[in-house]
N, C-alpha and C positions, 0 to 999 in steps of 0.2 A: 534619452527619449526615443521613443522606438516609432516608425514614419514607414510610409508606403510610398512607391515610386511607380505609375503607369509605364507597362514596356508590354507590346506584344498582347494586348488582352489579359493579363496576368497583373496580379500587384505585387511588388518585390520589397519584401519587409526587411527595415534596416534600422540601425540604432545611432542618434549624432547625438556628441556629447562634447562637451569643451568648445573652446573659442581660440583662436588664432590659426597657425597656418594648417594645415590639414593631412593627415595622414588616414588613409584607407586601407583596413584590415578585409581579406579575404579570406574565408576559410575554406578547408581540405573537404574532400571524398569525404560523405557517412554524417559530416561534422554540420553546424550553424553559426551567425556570429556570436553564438551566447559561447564557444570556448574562447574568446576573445576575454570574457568578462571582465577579469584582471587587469588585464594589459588594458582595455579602453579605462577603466578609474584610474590606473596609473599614470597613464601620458594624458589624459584629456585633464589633467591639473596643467600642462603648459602648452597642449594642443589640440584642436578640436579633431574628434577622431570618428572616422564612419566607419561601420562596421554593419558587411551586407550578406542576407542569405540569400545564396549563388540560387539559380532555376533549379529545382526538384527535393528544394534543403531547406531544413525550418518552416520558417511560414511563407515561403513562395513556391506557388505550385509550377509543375515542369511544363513544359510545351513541345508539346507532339511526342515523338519517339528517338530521338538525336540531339544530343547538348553537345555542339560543338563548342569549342573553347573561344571561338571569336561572337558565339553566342550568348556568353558566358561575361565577355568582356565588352557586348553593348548592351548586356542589363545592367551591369556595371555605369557604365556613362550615364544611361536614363537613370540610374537613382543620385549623378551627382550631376549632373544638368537640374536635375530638384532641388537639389541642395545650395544650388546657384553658387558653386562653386567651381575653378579653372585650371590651377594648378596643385596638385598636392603628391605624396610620397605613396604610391602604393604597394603591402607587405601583404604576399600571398603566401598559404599553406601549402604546399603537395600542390596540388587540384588548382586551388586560390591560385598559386605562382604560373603556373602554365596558361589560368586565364589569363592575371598577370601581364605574362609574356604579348599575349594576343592584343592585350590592353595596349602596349605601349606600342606594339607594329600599327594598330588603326590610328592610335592617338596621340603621338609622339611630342604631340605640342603640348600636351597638357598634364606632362609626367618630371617630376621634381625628383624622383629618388625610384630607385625599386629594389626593394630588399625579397630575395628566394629563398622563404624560409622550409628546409626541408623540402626544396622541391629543385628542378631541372631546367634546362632547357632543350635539353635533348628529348625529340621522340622516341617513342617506344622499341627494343629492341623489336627484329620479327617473333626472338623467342619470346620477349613479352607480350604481344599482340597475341599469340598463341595460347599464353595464360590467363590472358585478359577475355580471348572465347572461353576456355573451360572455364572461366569463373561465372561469366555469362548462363553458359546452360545449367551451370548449378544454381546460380541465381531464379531461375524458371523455373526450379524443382523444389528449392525451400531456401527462402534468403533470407528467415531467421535465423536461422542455424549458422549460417554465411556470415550475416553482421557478426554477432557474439562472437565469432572465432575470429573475422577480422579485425576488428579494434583490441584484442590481444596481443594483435601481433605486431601492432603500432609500436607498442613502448617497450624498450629494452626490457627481457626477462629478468633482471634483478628489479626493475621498479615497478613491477605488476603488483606485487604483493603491496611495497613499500605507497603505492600512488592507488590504492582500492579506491579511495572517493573519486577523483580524479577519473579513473578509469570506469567506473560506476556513470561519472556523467557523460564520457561520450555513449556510451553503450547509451545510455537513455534518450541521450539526442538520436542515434544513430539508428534505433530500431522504432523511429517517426518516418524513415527516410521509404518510401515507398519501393515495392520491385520494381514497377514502372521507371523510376526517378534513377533509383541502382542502374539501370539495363541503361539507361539513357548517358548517364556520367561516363560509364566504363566503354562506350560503346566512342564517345567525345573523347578520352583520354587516346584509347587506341588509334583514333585515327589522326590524331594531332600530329603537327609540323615541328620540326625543330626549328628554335627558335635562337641560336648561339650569334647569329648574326645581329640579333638585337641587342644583345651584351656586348660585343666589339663594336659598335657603331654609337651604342648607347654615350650621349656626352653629361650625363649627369652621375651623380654617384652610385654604382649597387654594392649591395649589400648581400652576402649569403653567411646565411645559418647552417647549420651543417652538424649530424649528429653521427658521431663514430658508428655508433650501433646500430645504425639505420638500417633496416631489414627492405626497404619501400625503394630509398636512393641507396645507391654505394659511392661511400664518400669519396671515395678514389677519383669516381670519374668526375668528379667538382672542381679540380686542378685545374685541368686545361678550360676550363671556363671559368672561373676564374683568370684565368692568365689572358683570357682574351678584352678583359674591362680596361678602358681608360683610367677609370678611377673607380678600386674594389676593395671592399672590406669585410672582412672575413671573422666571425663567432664559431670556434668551433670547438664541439661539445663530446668530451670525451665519454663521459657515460649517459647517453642519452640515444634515445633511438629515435624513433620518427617523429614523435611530441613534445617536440623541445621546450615548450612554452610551459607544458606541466612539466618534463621531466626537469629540467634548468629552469627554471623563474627566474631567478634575479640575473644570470649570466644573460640571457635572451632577451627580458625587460632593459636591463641597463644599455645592452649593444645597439638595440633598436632605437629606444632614445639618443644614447650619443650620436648616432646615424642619421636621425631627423636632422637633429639641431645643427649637423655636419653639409645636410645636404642643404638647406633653406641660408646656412650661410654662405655655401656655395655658388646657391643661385642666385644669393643677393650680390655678390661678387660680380659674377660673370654679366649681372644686368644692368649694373654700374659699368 
C-alpha cells in the first residue's frame, strides 16, 4: 500500500506491506522504492517491510539545492514515526546505505540490524569528489544522455544483455529523476562523512552485500570494514556488479532474509 509521510513541506511517498517486525528498504542514486518490488512481496509474507523514495526520487519532490545524507536519513525517520513504528532492520542501496549510515549515527536506539547492500561506509576518495564535479557539469549540460549511460554501467557487462527488462526498468525509473534532484544527490554523496566507526561501534548485527563486478564500490575495500563489525555477515556475489538484487535474486533475497530473522533473534536475546 503506498502512503505519504509529512517532512519539511514535502510529502515523502512510501510503500508498507506485511505485518510483524519490520525491515526498511532504501534505494540507490537514479533508482525508487518500486526496484524494491520483489524483495518487498518476498519478505513482507514474514515481515512487514517499508519501502521509501529518498528526497529528489519517485514520488517525493527534493528540497532546496543539497541532499545531504543525514537529510536523507530524517526523511527517513518522519516516514516511520508515521508508521508508528521503533525498532526495525534497515537495508540500503549504494545512496540508500550511506543514508543508512546517517540513520543509525542520529538514531542508534531505533536500529535492529543494518545491511550495506552494494554500498560503503567510506567517503568519497578526493579522486572521487573530483568525478562526482565533472559529473556535475555534464549533468548541467544534458543529463539524459548522463542517466542512459549511467545505469549501464550499474550491472556487470555480461548481464546487460542477459537482464534488458530489468535494466529497461531502472532506466525508466531513472530518467523521472529530475537535474535538479541529480545535482542535489551527487552533490550530498560528495560531501558525505565516513562513517566506519558506525560499523565498529555498531552492537547489533550488519550485513554487507557485495558484488565482485562492482564498477561503483570495489569490493576490495569491504574487507577492512567488514573486519571492523562485532557481529558481520557477509553475501558475496561473484558475478554481479552493483545491482545485486536484479543481478543475484535469490542469492541477495535469501541472505537478507536469513539476516532479519538473525537479527530480531538477536535482539530478542540480548533483551531478555
Amino acid at each position: 500500500m503506498l502512503k505519504f509521510a509529512e517532512f519539511k513541506k514535502i510529502k515523502v511517498r512510501y510503500s508498507d506491506t506485511g505485518k510483524g517486525r519490520v525491515i526498511v528498504l532504501l534505494h540507490g542514486f537514479l533508482c525508487s522504492h518500486e526496484i524494491w518490488d520483489v524483495f518487498s512481496k518476498n519478505l513482507s509474507k514474514k515481515f512487514r517491510v517499508i519501502a521509501i523514495d529518498l528526497p529528489g526520487h519517485g514520488e517525493t519532490p527534493s528540497i532546496g539545492y543539497y541532499h545531504s545524507m543525514e537529510l536523507l536519513a530524517q526523511s527517513v525517520k518522519a516516514v516511520l514515526n508515521k508508521a508508528g513504528v521503533r525498532r526495525y532492520i534497515i537495508a540500503g542501496h549504494s545512496m540508500g546505505g550511506y543514508a543508512a549510515l546517517a540513520f543509525a549515527e542520529l538514531y542508534p536506539e531505533n536500529v535492529s540490524g543494518l545491511c550495506l547492500f552494494n554500498s560503503t561506509s567510506y567517503a568519497d576518495s578526493e579522486e572521487k569528489k573530483k568525478d562526482r564535479e565533472r559529473v556535475i557539469r555534464l549533468v548541467k549540460k544534458e543529463h539524459r544522455h548522463y542517466v542512459a549511460e549511467a545505469v549501464i554501467t550499474l550491472f556487470a557487462p555480461e548481464n546487460v544483455a542477459k537482464l534488458k527488462k530489468e535494466v529497461d526498468k531502472v532506466k525508466a525509473i531513472a530518467e523521472k529523476v529530475t537535474k535538479q534532484s541529480i545535482i542535489n544527490s551527487l552533490e550530498g554523496m560528495k560531501e558525505r562523512k565516513s562513517r566506519d566507526l558506525i560499523l565498529k561501534f555498531a552492537a547489533y548485527p550488519v550485513l554487507f552485500i557485495v558484488g565482485k563486478k562492482d564498477t561503483v564500490i570495489d569490493y576490495e575495500t569491504m574487507y577492512p570494514q567488514m573486519g571492523l563489525c562485532k557481529h558481520p555477515s557477509v553475501v558475496m556475489l561473484d558475478n554481479a556488479g552493483h545491482m545485486g538484487f536484479y543481478e543475484a535474486p535469490k542469492e541477495t533475497l535469501t541472505g537478507l532474509r536469513k539476516f532479519a530473522s538473525r537479527c530480531f533473534a538477536f535482539n530478542s536475546s540480548v533483551e531478555n
